[in-house]
Every structure is written in structure tokens, then in C-alpha cells.
C-alpha positions as CSV (number, residue, x, y, z in Angstrom):
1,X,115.7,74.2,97.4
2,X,114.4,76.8,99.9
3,X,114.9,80.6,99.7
4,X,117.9,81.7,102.9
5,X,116.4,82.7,106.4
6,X,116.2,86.8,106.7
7,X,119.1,85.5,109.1
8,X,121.2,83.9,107.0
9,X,121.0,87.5,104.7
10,X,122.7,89.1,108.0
11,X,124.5,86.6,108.7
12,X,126.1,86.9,104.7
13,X,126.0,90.7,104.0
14,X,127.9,91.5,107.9
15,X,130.7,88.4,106.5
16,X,131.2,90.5,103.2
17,X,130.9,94.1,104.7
18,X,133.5,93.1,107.2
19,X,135.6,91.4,105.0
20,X,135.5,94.7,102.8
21,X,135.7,96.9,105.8
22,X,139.0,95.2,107.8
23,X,140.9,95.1,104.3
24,X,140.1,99.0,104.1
25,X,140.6,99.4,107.8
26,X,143.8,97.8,107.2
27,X,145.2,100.2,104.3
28,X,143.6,103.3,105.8
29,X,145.7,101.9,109.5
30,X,148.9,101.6,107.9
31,X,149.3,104.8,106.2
32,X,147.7,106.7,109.5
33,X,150.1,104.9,111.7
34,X,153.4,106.1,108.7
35,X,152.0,109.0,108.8
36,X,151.7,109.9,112.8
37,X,153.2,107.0,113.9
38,X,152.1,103.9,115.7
39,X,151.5,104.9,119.5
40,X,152.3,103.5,122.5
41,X,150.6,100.1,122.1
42,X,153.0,99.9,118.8
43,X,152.2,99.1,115.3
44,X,150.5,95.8,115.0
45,X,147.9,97.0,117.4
46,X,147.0,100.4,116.4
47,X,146.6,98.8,112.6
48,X,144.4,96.0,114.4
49,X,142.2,98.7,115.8
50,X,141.5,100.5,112.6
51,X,140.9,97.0,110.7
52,X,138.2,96.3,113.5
53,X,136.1,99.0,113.8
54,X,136.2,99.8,110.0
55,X,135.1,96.3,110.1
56,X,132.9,96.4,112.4
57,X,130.8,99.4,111.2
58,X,130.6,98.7,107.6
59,X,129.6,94.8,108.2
60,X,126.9,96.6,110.2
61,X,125.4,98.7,107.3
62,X,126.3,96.0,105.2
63,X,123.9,93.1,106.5
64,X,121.0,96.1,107.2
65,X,121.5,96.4,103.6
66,X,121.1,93.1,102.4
67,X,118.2,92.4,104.5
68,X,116.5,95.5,103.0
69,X,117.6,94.9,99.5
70,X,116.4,91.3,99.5
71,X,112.8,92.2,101.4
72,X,110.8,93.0,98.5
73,X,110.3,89.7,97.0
74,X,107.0,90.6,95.3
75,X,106.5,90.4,91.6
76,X,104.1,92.4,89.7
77,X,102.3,90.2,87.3
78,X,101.8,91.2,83.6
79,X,97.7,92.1,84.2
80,X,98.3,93.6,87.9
81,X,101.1,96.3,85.4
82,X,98.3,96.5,82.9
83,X,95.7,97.5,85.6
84,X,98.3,99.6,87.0
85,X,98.6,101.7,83.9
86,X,95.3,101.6,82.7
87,X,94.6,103.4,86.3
88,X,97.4,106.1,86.2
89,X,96.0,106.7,82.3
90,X,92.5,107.4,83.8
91,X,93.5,110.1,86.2
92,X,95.5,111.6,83.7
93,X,93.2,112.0,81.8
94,X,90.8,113.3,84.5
95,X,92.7,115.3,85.6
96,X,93.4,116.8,82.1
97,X,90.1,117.4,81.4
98,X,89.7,119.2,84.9
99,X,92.4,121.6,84.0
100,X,91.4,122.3,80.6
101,X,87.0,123.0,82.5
102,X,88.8,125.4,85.0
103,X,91.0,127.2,82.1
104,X,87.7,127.8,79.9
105,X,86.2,129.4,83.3
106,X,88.6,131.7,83.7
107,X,89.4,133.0,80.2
């Protein structure tokens, strides 16, 4: 079974962030229009207008998201996090022992 297309991430994280976004749009649409009123275009479409472009703009982020989120498919083996540490443990201590040189110097 092969791993989905960078496309099909887009495709899936803009269904779900819109899906999210329009049921938001839609609560955040009806209490605006009880609130102010619906307009001159009437109810149904000023609520439809809120549902789409909170859809629209969180299905957006949401499938940039999911393509970042799912880019880094590289795993660190056990020996390249040993090397890793070993590496960061030697310039410690370097650096350590450079501090404690230029502290003798000085006093």
C-alpha cells in the first residue's frame, strides 16, 4: 500500500478544515444575523456567506498545514541519535574547557 500524494494531503486537510470552518461559519452567521439582523439579501443568504468564507479560509490553512505537518518523513536511526549526542557532548565539553582557560586568565 503506497504512502497519499502531497495532493491528496491538500486535497484531505482543505475537506476537514472546511467542514470545521462552514459548521463554525454557520454558528458565528446565525447569532451575527440575531444579533444585527439578516440584511437585505435576507437570512438564508447572509448565514450562507459567513459559512463560506469561514470555510473557505480555514480549509486554506488547514491543507497548508497538513502538507507541512506530514513533509518531514525522515527518521533518525538509533546510531545517527547516538552520533548526534556523542557530537553535542564533545562541544560541550570544549567549550567548557575554553571557558574554564579564559577564567584562569583573567583571575
Amino acid at each position: 500500500m503506497s504512502e497519499p500524494s502531497i495532493f491528496d494531503k491538500l486535497k484531505l486537510g482543505f475537506l476537514m478544515g472546511s467542514t470545521v470552518g462552514a459548521c463554525l461559519g454557520t454558528l458565528i452567521g446565525v447569532y451575527a444575523t440575531m444579533k444585527t439582523g439578516p440584511g437585505p439579501r435576507g437570512y438564508l443568504a447572509s448565514i450562507g456567506q459567513y459559512a463560506l468564507g469561514s470555510g473557505a479560509t480555514f480549509g486554506f490553512f488547514m491543507s497548508i498545514g497538513s502538507v507541512i505537518r506530514t513533509q518531514d518523513q525522515h527518521r533518525l536511526s538509533a546510531r545517527d541519535i547516538q552520533l548526534l549526542q556523542h557530537r553535542y557532548l564533545m562541544q560541550y565539553k570544549a567549550q567548557n574547557s575554553f571557558n574554564l582557560k579564559n577564567n584562569a586568565d583573567t583571575q
